[in-house]
Each structure stands twice: as C-alpha cells, then as structure tokens.
TORVOMAR-712728 format. One record per atom (N, C-alpha, C): x, y, z; residue in one letter. Coordinates in steps of 0.2 Angstrom, whole numbers, padded with zeros to 4 digits, always signed. Each point is the difference from the previous one (the first is absolute). Layout:
BEGIN
XYZA ...
// end
This chain:
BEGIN
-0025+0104-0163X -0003-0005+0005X -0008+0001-0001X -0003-0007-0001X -0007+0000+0001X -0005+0000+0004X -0006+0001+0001X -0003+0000+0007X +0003-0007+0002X -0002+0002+0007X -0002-0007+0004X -0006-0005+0001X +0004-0007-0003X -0006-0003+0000X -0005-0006+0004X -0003-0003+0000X -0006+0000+0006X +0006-0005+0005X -0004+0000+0006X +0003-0002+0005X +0000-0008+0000X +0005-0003+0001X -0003-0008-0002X -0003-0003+0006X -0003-0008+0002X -0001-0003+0005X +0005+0000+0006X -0002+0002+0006X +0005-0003+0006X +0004-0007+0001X +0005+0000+0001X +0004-0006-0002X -0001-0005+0006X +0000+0002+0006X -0002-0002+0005X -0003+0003+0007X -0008-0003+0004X -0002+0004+0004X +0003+0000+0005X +0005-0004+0002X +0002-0002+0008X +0006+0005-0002X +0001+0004+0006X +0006+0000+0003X +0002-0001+0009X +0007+0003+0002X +0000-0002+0006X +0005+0004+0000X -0001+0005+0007X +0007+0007+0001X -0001-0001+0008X +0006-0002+0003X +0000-0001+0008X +0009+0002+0001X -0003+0002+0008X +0009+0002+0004X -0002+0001+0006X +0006+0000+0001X +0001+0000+0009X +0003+0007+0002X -0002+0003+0005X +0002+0008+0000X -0001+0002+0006X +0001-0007+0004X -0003+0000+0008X +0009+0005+0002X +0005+0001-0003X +0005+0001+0005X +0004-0006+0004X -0001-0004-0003X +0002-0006+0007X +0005-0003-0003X +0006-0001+0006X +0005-0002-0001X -0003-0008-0005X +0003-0003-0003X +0003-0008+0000X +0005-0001-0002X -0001-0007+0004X +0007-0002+0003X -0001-0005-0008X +0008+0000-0002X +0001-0005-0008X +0003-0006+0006X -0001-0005-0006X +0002-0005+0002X +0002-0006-0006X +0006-0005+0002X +0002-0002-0007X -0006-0006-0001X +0001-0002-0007X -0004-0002-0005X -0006+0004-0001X -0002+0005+0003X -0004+0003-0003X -0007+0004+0006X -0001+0004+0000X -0005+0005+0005X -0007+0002-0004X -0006-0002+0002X -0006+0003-0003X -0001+0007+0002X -0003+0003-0007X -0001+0008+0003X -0008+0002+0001X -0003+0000+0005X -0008+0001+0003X -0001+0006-0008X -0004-0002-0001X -0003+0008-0005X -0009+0001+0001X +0001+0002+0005X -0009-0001+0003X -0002+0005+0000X +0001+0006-0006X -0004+0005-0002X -0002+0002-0008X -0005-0003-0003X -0003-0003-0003X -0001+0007-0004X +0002+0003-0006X -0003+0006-0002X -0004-0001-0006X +0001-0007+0000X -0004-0001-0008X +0001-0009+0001X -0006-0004+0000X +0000-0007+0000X -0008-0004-0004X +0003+0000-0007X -0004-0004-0004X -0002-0007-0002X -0002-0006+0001X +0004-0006-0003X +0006-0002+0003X +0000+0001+0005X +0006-0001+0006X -0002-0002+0007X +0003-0002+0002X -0004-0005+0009X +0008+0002+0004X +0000+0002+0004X +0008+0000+0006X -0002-0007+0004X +0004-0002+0004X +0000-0004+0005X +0002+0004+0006X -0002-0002+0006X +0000+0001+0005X +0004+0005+0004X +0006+0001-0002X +0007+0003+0000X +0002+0003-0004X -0004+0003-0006X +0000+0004-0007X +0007-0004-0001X +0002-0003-0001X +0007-0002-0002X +0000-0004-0007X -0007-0003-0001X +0001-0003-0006X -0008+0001-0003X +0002+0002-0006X -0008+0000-0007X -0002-0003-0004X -0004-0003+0001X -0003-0004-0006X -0003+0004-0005X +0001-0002-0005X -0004+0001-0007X -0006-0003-0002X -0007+0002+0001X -0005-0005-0003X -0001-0001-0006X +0004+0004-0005X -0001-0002-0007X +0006-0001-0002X +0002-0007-0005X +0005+0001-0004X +0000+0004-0006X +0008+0002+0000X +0000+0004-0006X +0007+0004+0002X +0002+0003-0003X +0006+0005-0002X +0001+0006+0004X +0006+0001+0005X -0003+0006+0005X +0006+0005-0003X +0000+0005+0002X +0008+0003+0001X -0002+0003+0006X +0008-0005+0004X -0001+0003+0007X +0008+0003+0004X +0000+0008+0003X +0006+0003+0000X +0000+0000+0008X +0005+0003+0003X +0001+0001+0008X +0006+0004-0001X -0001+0005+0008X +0006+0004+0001X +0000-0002+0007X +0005+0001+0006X +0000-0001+0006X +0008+0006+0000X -0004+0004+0004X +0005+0004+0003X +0004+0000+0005X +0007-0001+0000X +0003-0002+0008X +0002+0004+0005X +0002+0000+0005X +0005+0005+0002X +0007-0003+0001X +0002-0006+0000X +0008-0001+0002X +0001-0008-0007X +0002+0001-0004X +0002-0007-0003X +0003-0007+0003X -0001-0004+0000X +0004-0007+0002X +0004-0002-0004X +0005-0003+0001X +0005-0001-0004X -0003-0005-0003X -0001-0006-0006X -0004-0004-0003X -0007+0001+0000X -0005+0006+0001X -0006+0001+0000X -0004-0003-0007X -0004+0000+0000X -0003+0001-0007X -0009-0002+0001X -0003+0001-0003X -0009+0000+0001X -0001-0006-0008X -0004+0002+0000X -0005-0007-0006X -0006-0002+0001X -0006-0001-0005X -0005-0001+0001X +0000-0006-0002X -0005-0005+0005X -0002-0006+0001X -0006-0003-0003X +0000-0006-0005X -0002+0000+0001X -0005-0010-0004X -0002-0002+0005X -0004-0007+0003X +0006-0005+0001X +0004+0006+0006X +0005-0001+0005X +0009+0000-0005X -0001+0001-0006X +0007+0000-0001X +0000+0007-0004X +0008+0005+0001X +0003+0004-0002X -0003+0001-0009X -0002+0007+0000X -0001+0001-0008X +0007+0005+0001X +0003-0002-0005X +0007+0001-0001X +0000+0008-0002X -0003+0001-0005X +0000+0005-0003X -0003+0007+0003X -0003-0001+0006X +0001+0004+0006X +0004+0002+0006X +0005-0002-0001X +0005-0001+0006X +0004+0007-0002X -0002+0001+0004X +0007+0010+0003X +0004-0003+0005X +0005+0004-0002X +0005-0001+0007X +0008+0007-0004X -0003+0005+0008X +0003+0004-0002X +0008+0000+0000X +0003+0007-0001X +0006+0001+0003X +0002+0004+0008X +0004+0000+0001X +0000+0004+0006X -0002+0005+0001X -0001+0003-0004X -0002+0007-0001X -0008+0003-0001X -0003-0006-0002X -0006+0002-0003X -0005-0003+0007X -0006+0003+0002X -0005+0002+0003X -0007-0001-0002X +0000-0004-0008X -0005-0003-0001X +0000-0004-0004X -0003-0006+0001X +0000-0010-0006X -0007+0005-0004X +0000-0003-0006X -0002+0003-0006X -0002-0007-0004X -0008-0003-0002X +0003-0004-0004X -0008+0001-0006X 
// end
C-alpha cells in the first residue's frame, strides 16, 4: 500500500445535525405527528421554521440525509419518514417490528 494521497476539495459546506432530547412524552397521531428538533448541534445553509419541525435548504444540490428516533412502546402500524415540499420521500420511511425500539432510516 502506498502513501496517502492529497486531501481533495470538500463536497459540501452545509450541513445540518438536530434532535429532540427534551424527554417529553408525544402523543402520535394518525396520518402523521411532527417531531420538534430545537437543538441545533450543528446548522449550516439551513433556516428551521418556528416550530423546528421543518428545514429549508438554501442551496440546491445532493444531500444525504439519515434519522434515528428512539421509542419506548411501538404502535401497531407506526412508521417515521422524511418529508419533503409536503410529500413522503419514500425511501425514508422505517416502520419497525414489535419488538424493535428504534426507526433507522
């Protein structure tokens, strides 16, 4: 194996890493529950709205974007999914088994 070689450019400056961690119950409800995430550990090229419930992106372009949401009691039909300019990105959607204690996506 040869050295390592130079560092390339950064792919992108924005990022955006937030959660909720207040401890607080919430109450699910059908078709769907916003999850407050008003603890901002890191927010680049990103705006919340009033209720952290929803982020704009000010630049277009290619994100990869992941979530975990840890439960304590499952719903029978639960599932999570990221939103987004109000309709379901599919390929986000968790919905565990009874057994499992956290959506992964």
């Amino acid at each position: 194996m040869g050295p390592t070689g130079p560092t390339g450019p950064a792919v992108t400056a924005v990022s955006l890493s937030a959660q909720n961690d207040a401890g607080v119950v919430i109450t699910l409800t059908t078709g769907g529950t916003p999850i407050p995430l008003r603890i901002w550990t890191y927010i680049v090229g990103f705006s919340a709205n009033d209720d952290s419930t929803a982020f704009e992106i000010r630049d277009k372009g290619n994100y990869l974007v992941s979530y975990s949401i840890w439960i304590k009691e499952v719903l029978t039909g639960s599932s999570s999914a990221i939103f987004l300019n109000d309709g379901e990105v599919q390929t986000t959607r968790a919905a565990p088994d009874a057994s499992d204690t956290l959506f992964v996506s």
